[in-house]
ZAVOVO-173887 format. One record per residue: x, y, z of N, C-alpha, C, CB in turn; residue in one letter; residue number from 1. Coordinates in steps of 0.02 Angstrom, whole numbers. Glycine has a CB too. Layout:
<sites>
> X,Y,Z,X,Y,Z,X,Y,Z,X,Y,Z,A,NUM;
...
</sites>
This chain:
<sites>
> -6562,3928,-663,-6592,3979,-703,-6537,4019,-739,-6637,4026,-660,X,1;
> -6547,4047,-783,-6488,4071,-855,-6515,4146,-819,-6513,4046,-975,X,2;
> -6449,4178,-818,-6427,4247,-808,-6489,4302,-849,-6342,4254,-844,X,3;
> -6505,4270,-922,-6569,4334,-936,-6626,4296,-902,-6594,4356,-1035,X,4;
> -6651,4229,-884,-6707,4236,-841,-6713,4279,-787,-6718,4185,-818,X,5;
> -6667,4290,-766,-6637,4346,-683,-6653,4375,-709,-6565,4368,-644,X,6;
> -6640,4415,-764,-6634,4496,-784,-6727,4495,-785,-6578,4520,-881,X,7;
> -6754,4446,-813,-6833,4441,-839,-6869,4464,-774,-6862,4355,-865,X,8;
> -6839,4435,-722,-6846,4398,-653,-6869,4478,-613,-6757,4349,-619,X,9;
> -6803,4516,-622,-6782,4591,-581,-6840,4623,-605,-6702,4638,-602,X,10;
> -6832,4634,-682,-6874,4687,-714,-6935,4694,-695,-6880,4680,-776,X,11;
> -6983,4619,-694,-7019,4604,-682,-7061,4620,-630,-7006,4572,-690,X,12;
> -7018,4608,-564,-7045,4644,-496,-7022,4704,-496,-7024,4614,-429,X,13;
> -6982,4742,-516,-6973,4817,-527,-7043,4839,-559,-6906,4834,-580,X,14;
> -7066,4797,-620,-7129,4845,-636,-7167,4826,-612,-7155,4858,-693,X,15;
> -7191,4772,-564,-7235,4735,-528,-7299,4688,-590,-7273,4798,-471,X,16;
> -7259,4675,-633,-7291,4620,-669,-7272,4549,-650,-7278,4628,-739,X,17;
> -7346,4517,-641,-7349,4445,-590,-7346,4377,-658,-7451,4442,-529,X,18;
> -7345,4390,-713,-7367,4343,-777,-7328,4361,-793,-7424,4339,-822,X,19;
> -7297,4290,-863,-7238,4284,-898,-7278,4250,-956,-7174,4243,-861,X,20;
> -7268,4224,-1005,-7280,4213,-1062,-7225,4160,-1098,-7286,4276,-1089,X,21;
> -7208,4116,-1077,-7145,4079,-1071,-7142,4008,-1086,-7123,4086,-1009,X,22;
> -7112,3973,-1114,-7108,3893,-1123,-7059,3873,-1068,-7079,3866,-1204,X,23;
> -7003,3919,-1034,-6959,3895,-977,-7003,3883,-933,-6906,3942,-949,X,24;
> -7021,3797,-919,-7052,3790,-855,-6992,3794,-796,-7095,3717,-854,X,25;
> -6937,3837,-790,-6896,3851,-732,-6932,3908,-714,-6817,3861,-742,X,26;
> -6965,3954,-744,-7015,3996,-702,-7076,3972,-649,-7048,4031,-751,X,27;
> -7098,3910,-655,-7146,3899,-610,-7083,3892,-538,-7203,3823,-636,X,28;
> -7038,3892,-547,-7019,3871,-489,-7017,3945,-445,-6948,3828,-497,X,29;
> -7037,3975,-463,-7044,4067,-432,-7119,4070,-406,-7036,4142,-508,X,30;
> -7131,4070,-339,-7186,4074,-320,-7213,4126,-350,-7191,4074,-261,X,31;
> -7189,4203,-346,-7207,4259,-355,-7266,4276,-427,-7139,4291,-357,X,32;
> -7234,4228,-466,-7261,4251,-566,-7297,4182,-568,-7176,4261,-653,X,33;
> -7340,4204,-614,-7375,4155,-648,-7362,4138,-709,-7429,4167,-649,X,34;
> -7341,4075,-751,-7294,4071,-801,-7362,4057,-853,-7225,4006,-790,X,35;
> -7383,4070,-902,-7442,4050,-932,-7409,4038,-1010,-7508,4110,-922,X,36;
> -7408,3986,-1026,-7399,3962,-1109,-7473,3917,-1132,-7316,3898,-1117,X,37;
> -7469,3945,-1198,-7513,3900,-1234,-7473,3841,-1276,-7556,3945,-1282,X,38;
> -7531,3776,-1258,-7508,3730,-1299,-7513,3741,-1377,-7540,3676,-1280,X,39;
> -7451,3706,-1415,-7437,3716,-1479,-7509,3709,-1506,-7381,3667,-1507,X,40;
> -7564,3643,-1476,-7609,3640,-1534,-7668,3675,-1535,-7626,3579,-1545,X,41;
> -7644,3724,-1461,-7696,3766,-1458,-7702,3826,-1526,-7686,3799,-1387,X,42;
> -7627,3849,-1510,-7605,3895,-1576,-7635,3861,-1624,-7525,3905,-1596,X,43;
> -7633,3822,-1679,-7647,3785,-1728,-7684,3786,-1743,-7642,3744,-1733,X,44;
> -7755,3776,-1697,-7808,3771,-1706,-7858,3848,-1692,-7819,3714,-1668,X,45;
> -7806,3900,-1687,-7835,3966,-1674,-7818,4006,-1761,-7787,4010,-1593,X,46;
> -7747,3982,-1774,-7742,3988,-1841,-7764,3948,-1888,-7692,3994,-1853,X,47;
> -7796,3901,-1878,-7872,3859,-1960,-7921,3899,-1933,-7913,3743,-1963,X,48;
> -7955,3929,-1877,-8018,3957,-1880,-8028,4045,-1872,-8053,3918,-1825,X,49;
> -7955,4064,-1898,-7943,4136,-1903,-7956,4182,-1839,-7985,4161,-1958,X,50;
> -7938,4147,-1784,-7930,4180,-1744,-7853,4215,-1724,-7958,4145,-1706,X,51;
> -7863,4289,-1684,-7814,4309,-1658,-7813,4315,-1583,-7803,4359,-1687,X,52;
</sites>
């Protein structure tokens, strides 16, 4: 894991936020957080039907 994932890592349980928002699947390896990304064609298909 790269030195700012740590920093992501600290902050994180300092504010007690359990979710990340992340394409580094080296976060699933943290029991603690839940790493949640959307697939690219999910995006894609949220931007042709004007969703936000």
């Amino acid at each position: 894991m790269k030195p700012s994932d740590a920093v992501h890592l600290v902050t994180m349980e300092k504010e007690g936020v359990t979710n990340i928002a992340s394409e580094n699947s080296e976060f699933d390896n943290v029991s603690e957080i839940k790493r949640i990304w959307l697939a690219q064609k999910d995006l894609s298909r949220k931007a042709k039907s004007g969703a936000q």
